[in-house]
N, C-alpha and C positions, 0 to 999 in steps of 0.2 A: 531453382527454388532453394538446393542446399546453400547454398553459397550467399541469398539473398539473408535467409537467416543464423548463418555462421558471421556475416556482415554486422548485421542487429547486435548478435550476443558478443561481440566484442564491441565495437561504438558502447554498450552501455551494460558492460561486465559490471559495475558498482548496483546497477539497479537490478538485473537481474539476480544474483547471490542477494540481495537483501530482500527482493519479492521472494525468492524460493525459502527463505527463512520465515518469513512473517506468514508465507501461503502456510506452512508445516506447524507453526504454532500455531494459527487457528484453527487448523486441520484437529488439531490435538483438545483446542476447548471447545470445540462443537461436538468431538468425540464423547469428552466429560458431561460436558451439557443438556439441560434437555431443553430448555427455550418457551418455559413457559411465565415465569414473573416477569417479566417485562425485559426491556432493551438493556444488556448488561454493558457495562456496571453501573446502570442508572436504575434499577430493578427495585423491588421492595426490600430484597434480601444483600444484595448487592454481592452476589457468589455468584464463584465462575458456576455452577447449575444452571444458573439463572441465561447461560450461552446457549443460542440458538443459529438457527439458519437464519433470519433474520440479520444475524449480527455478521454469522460467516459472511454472509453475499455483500452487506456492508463496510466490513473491514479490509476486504479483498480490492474490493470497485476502487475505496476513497484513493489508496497509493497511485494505484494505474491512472484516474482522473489528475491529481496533482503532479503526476508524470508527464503526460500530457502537454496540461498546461505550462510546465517550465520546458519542454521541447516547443512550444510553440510560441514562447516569448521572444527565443532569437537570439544571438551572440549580442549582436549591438547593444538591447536591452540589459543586457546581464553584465556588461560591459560599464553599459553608464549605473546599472546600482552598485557595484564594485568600485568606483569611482568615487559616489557619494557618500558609500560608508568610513574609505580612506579621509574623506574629507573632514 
């Protein structure tokens, strides 16, 4: 099991060090926050206050899904849009 996940955190050493940074900043405005004007920064007030648990579980998810999905598009794919931006 160690070894499956020493495997992981190197294949994708780029995304790890930048979830463990983004995880620590939100960490820190939900600490500020207290999450009651609405979905920050779309709020009334539009202040990091206005940060809640809502936003934490929101901000956390969306990386990991859009990680996801570029693991699951496949070399080939990422291959031919690389192609068509040169082009």
């Amino acid at each position: 099991m160690e070894n499956k996940f020493k495997q992981f955190i190197n294949d994708n050493k780029g995304f790890v060090v930048f979830y463990l940074f983004w995880f620590l900043l939100h960490l820190t405005f939900v600490s500020i926050g207290d999450g009651e004007n609405g979905f920050w920064p779309f709020g009334e007030h539009d202040r990091l206050e206005d940060y809640g648990f809502t936003e934490f579980a929101f901000y956390l998810i969306v990386p990991i899904i859009i990680w996801i999905i570029w693991k699951l598009i496949g070399k080939d794919i990422k291959k031919d849009v690389k192609k068509a931006w040169r082009e």
